[in-house]
N, C-alpha and C positions, 0 to 999 in steps of 0.2 A: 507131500511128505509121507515118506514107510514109516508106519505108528507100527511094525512090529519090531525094526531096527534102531528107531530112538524113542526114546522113551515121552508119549505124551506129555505136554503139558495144560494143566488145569487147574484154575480158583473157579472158589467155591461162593457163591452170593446168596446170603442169608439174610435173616434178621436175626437178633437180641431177644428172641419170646420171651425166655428162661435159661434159668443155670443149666435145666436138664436141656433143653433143645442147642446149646452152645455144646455142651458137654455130646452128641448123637452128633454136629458138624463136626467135631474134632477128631472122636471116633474114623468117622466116614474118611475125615483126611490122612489119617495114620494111616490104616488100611489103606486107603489104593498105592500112600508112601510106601508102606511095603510089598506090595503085590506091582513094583514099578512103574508106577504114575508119579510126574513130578507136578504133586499136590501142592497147592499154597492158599493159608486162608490168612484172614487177618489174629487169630489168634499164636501166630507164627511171630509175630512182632509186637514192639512193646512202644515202639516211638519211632515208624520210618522218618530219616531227616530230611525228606520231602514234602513231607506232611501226607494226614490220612488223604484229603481227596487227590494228590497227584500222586501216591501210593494207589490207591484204588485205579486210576483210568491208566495206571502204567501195566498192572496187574491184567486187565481186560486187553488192553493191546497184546501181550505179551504170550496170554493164553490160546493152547487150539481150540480148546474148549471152556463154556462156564458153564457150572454147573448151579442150577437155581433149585436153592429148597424151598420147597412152594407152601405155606400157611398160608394162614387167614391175614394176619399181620402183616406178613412179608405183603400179599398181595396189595393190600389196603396200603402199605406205604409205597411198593411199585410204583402203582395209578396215580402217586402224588393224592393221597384221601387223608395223610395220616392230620392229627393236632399238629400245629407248629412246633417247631423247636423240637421233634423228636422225628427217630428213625431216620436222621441225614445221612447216613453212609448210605442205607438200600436206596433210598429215595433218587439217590448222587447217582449209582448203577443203574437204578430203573431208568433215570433218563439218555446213558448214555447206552444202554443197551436197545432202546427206541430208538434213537436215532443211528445209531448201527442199522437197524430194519429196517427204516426209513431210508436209507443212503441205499440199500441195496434188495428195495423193494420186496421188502420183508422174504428175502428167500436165505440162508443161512444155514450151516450145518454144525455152527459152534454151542450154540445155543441148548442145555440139554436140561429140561424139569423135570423134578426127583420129587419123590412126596415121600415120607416116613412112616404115614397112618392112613386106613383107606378115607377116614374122613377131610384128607386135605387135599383130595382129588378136585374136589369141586373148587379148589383156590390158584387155579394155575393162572397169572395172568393171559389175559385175554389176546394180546399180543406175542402171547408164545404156544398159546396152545393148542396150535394147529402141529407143532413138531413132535417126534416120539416122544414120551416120557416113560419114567420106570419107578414101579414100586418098587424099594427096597426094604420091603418090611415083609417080603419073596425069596425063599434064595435063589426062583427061577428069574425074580425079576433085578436082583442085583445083579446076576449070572451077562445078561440082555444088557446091563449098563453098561457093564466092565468088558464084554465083548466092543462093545459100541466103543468106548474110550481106546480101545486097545487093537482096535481095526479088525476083530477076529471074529466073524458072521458065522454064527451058526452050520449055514450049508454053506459049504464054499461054492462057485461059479465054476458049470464043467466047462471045458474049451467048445468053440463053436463048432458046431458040425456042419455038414453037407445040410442045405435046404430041401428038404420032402417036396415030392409034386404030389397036392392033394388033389381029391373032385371039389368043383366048388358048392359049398352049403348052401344050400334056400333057408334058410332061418336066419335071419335078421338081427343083428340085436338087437333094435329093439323089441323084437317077441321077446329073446330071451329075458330082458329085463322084464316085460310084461307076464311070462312064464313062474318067473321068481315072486312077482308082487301079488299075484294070484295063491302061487304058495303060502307065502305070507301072510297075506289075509286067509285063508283057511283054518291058518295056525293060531292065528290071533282070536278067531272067531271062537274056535272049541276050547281056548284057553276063559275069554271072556264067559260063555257060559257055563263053565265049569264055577264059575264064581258067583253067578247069578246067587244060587243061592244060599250060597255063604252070606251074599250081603244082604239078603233078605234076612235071614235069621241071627245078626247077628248088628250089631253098633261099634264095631271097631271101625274106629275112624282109617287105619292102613289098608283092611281091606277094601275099604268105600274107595278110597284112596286111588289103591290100585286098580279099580274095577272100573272109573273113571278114565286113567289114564287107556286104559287097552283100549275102552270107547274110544277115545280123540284120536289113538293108533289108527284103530280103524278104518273112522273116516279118513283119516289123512291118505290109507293105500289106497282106499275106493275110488279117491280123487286124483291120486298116479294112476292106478287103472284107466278112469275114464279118459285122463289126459292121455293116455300112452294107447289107447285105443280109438281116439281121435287123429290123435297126429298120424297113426299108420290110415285112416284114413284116407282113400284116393282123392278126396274132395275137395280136402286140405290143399294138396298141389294143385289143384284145379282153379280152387277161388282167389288162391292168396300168390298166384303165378307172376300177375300182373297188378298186385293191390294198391290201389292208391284212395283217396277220400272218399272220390266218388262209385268209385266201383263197390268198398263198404256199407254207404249208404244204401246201393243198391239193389245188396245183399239184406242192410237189415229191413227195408221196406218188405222185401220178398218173404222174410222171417215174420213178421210181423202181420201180414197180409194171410199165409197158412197156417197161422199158429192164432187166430184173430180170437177162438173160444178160447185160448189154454194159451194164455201170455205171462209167462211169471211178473212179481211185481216189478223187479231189477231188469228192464231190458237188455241180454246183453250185448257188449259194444264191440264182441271181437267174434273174427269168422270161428278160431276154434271153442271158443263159448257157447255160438250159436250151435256148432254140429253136435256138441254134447248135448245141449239142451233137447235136440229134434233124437239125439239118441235115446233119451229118458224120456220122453213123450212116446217115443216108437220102440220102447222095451226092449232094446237091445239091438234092434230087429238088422241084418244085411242083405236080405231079399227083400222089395216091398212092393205092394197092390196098389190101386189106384186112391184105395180113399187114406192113403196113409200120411204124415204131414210130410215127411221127407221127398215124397213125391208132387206132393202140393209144391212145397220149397222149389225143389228142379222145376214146374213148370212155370213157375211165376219167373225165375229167373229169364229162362230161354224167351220170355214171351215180351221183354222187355227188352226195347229198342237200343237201349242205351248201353246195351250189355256186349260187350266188345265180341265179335264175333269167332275167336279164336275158342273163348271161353265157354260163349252157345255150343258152339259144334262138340269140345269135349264131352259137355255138359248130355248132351244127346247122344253120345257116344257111354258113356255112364250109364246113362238112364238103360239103354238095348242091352245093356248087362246084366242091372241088379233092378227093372223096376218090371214088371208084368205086363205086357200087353203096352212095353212103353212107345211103340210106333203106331198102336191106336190111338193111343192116350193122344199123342203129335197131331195125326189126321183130325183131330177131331175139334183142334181147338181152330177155330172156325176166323175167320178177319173181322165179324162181327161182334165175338166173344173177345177177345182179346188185338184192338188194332193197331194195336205195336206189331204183330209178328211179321215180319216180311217188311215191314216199310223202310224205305230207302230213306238215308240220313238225310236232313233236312238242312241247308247254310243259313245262317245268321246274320246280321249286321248289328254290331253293339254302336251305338253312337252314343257318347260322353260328355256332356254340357255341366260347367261347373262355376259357380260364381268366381269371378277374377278375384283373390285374395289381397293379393299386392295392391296396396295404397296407390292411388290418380289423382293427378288434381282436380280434374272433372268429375263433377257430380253423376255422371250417366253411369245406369251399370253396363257392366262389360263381363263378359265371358269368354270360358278357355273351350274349344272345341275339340277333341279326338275321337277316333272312331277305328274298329277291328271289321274284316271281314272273315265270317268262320266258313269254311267250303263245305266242312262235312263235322255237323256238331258233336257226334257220338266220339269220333276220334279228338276232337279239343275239349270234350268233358273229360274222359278217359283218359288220353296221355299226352293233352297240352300241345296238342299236333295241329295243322292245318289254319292256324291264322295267321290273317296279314295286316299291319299299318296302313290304316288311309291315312294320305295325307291330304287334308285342308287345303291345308298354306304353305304358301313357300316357307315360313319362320315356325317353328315349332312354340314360340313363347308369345306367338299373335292371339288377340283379343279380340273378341267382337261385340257389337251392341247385338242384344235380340232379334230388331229388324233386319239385321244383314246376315243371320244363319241358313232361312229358308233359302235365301239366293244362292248360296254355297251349296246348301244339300239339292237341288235342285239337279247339278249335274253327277249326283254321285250313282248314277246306275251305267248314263252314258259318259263320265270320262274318268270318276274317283277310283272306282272299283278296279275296270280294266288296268287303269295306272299301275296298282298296285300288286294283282294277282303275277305269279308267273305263270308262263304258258301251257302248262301240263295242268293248271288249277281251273276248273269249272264250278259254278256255282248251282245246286239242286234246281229241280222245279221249283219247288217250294221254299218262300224266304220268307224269315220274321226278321224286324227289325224291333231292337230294344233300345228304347231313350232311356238313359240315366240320367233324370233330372234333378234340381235342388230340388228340396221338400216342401218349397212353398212355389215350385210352379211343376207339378204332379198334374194341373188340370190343365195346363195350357193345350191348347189343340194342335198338336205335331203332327196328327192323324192328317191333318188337312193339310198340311207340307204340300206344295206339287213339285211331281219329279220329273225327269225328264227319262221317258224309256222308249228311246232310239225313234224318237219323230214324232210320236204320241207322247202328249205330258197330262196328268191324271192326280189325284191323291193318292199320298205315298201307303193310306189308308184302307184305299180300294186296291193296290197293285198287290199288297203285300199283308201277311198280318205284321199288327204294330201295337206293343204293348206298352209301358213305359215302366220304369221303376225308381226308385231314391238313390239318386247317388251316395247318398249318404250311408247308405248300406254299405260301403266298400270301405269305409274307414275300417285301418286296420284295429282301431281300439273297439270300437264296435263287432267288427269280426271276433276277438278275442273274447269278447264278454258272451255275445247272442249267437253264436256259432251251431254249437249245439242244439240249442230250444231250437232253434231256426231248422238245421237237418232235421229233428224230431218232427216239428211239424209238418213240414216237407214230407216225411215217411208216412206220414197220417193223411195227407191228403192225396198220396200216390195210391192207397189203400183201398181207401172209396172211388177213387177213378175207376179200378179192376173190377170192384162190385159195379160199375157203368151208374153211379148216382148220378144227379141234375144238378142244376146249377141252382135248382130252384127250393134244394133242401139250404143253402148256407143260410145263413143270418140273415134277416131283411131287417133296417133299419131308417124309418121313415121320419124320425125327431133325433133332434142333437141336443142332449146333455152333457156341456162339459164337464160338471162334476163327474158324472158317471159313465163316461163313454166309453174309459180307459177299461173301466173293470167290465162292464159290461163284452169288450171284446177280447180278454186277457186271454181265454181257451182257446177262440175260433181259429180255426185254416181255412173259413172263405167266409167273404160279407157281402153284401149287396148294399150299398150308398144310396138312397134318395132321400137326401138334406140337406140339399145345396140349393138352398134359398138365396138371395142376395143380402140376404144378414148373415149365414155361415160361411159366405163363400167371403168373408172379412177373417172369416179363421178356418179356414181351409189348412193354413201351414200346422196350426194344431191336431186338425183332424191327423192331417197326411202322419205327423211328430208322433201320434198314438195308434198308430200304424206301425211305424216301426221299431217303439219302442216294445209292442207286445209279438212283433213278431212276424204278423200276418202274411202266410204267402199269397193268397188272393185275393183283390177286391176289385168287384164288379158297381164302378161308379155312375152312377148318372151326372152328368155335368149341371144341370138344367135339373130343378124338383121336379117330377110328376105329378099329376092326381091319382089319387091311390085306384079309383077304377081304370084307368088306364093301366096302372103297372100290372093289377091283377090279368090284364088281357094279357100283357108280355110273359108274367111266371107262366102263362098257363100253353103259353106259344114259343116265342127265342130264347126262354132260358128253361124251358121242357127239353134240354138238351146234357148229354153228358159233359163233365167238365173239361174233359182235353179238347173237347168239341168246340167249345168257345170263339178264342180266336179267330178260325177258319169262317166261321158264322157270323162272326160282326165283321170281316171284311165283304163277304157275298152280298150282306146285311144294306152295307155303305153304299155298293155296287147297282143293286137294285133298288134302293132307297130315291138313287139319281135316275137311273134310269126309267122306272116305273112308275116316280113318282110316290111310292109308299112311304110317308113320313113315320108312321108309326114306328117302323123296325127299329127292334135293336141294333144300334148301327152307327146312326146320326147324331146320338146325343151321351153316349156313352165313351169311357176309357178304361181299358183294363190293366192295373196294376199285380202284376203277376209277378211275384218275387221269388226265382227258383235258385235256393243256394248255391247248387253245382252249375251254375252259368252268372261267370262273374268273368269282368273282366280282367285280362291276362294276369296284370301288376298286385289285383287283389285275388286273383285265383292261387295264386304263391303263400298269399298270408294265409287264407284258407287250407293249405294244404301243409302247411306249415302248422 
């Protein structure tokens, strides 16, 4: 519609304050009546024979515009606040001018709030007052109304010209916005201590008031600042390229690992958290030296295996930038100091044993079998890549008793695997296999499985490391609850790996107190089990049960009690080892145990329950990341 050739139309929606605030509507509506607006309020009528509410929603159809006079009152009856049985006309409007915004997702141009006094500013409903509004208690701001009403802008719109070929700008905007919040804060600072001491010398409450508020100012730009001086951050695109659960975690171990003296209380949980945080520890700092934490950071990252390679190479690309001497710093970190760096990703095998749920008539238990082969674990930590389906059985919904699994697994190196890989898939030198078992058969000996590897058959034990863990872990209500504690502790015992601790600092626990077993283990990320007497091993499901209710990513079991001088021989000999080391060592352990004859080794009488968040199997690796 040309609002300069027909003449506007608009109603007016009010409240009833007073005689005087009817009497400033009426006003309001004569005037734009005579300056050619065709105004209509309800004071215009004495009895439409429609009645007042289909008077009123005929009105609002009708108009180009409503004009809302915004009080305390009006507001209060808008929102539907008012006492019953009063202010039903505005109440009638407030709802049908909602769902007007509602219908067309609150975007409108009819809609226009006016306020009378500057103290009624503060009463525009809430639902309107993102639109222009105008004082008219201004004559530059009734001037802006009645332009607005009457389609007649200030600056008219010149015709469009020819497009300029300019150079193109290196300035950003986000500098620019960071250029201005800097301004900002400058301005805010010399205004706040211009008041300093006003408010020292004085007890008025406005200016305490306002000397408060410029503080909260403040900080608020300081925290746009740092935000906006992170995000232009290069590291930002670096870390968060490819981010998913596991890659975070592996950031915040790294975090947590170079920041180990000076970790604030609130760990934070997000990559641009963390770079602010190592920006305030390292004062600002965008060139850095070798002992600085942001350098700490980068080398912890690149030194970790798990760390997707695309990410390393940036990461080192970075660093020959902004860090000093950062290709000595590389040279120097040694295969002994850190023995992630350079090692070749390592394949998997998850095998899944779960109590048959489904009701039998037979009394025997039975079990459901599945099993993954991972080729290359960094990339199916990372991006969910490179695993395949073994299949068992011909039926996907087959059941087995206990005794008939070992015969099954038997052939899974010489005929399950190859079934299932395609041709271009190779499996590492190096394989672990991981039992998920129920939580009350955690001690059964899987280790002793024999496999079949291609004409030699051995323990699956000795061939391969074989940890085992709680299937029960993979419930997704569980995931949901213990997700978190579970990465945290995880990031805790990544931490001391890099310091190369023993196996022989975790917890040793040579008596079992039910009462007190739970709390006594509630902290730990690693234990050492010898209380598996023939009287605990009747509550073994308990033990295993408070395991994973608190968490535990480690536990270093003996199946079998010891004599306490015996074990002192072993802390002081196979668990004088670091803790990644494990594993690889109680398989050698097994190895030589048979061949040598050495009973003693740790090897023969042990199981390690090693519970690593970010290696779950596929179907709960989704809820996890989810």
């Amino acid at each position: 519609m040309n609002l300069n050739s027909v003449a506007p139309k608009v109603f007016i929606s009010y409240s009833h304050d007073s005689a005087e605030h009817k009497d400033r509507v009426l006003h309001l509506a004569n005037n734009l009546r005579d300056e050619g607006v065709d105004c209509k309020i309800d004071q215009y009528e004495q009895s439409p024979s429609e009645g007042w509410p289909r008077w009123m929603m005929n009105q609002l159809e009708w108009a180009d515009f409503i004009v809302v006079v915004c009080t305390k009152q009006y507001k209060r009856r808008f929102e539907g606040k008012e006492e019953p049985d009063r202010g039903r006309g505005v109440i009638w409007e407030g709802a049908i001018i909602t769902q007007e915004l509602y219908n067309h997702h609150v975007t409108s141009t009819r809609f226009v709030p006016v306020v009378f006094f500057p103290e009624d500013e503060n009463f525009i409903p809430i639902i309107i007052s993102g639109f222009s509004w105008y004082k008219l208690f201004t004559e530059e701001g009734y001037e802006a109304f009645y332009r607005y009403l009457t389609n007649q802008p200030m600056n008219l719109k010149p015709p469009l010209g020819e497009k300029l070929q300019l150079a193109s700008r290196t300035l950003p905007p986000d500098n620019i916005k960071l250029k201005l919040l800097r301004e900002s804060y400058e301005n805010k600072r010399k205004i706040y201590e211009k008041l300093v001491p006003q408010r020292t010398e004085t007890d008025n409450s406005e200016v305490k008031e306002e000397h408060r508020c410029i503080y909260e100012e403040i900080n608020t730009i300081e925290k746009q600042i740092k935000k906006l001086e992170t995000l232009q951050h290069p590291l930002i695109e670096i870390l968060t390229s490819t981010l998913n659960p596991s890659i975070l975690s592996i950031i915040k171990t790294a975090y947590q690992s170079c920041c180990s003296g000076n970790l604030p209380k609130i760990i934070p949980s997000t990559v641009e958290a963390i770079l602010i945080d190592l920006h305030d520890i390292d004062k600002g700092k965008t060139k850095f030296n070798h002992n600085d934490y942001t350098t700490l950071f980068i080398k912890s990252l690149i030194t970790d295996s798990n760390i997707p390679t695309e990410i390393s190479d940036k990461l080192k690309r970075w660093g020959n930038n902004n860090i000093e001497d950062f290709d000595k710093i590389i040279k120097s970190l040694t295969k002994q100091d850190y023995p992630n760096i350079d090692k070749p990703s390592e394949s998997y095998i998850l095998v899944k044993i779960e109590l048959l749920k489904a009701k039998t008539r037979s009394k025997i238990t039975k079990f459901t079998l599945n099993g993954w082969v991972i080729t290359n674990i960094k990339n199916y930590i990372n991006n969910n890549q490179n695993y395949y389906k073994i299949d068992f059985s011909k039926s996907p919904n087959e059941s087995f008793q206990l005794d008939d699994i070992p015969k099954i697994f038997n052939a899974l190196l010489s005929e399950k695997i190859p079934a299932c890989l395609p041709i271009e898939e190779k499996l590492g030198k190096d394989i672990t296999v991981v039992f998920f078992l129920p939580t009350e058969y955690l001690n059964y000996p899987v280790e002793q499985w024999e496999i079949n590897d291609f004409g030699e058959t051995g323990s699956v034990g000795e061939k391969c490391r074989v940890i085992v863990r709680d299937v029960n872990r993979l419930d997704k209500n569980y995931l949901c609850v213990k997700k978190e504690r579970w990465i945290h502790k995880w990031s805790e015992l990544q931490n001391i790996c890099r310091d190369k601790s023993k196996c022989s600092k975790f917890k040793v626990l040579h008596q079992y107190d039910a009462s007190s077993f739970s709390f006594n283990i509630n902290e730990d990320i690693g234990i050492i089990l010898n209380i598996f007497d023939e009287h605990i091993k009747n509550d073994a499901d308990k033990v295993f049960g408070s395991l994973r209710s608190n968490v535990i990513p480690i536990a270093i079991c003996h199946r079998d009690k010891i004599l306490l001088k015996d074990y002192q021989m072993r802390e002081n000999n196979d668990l004088n080892c670091c803790i990644h080391e494990l594993p690889e060592k109680v398989r050698k352990n097994r190895f030589e145990s048979r061949v040598n004859g050495k009973k003693h080794l740790l090897g023969n009488d042990i199981f390690l329950i090693w519970e690593d968040p970010n290696l779950l199997t596929p179907e709960a690796k989704l809820i996890i990341i989810n």
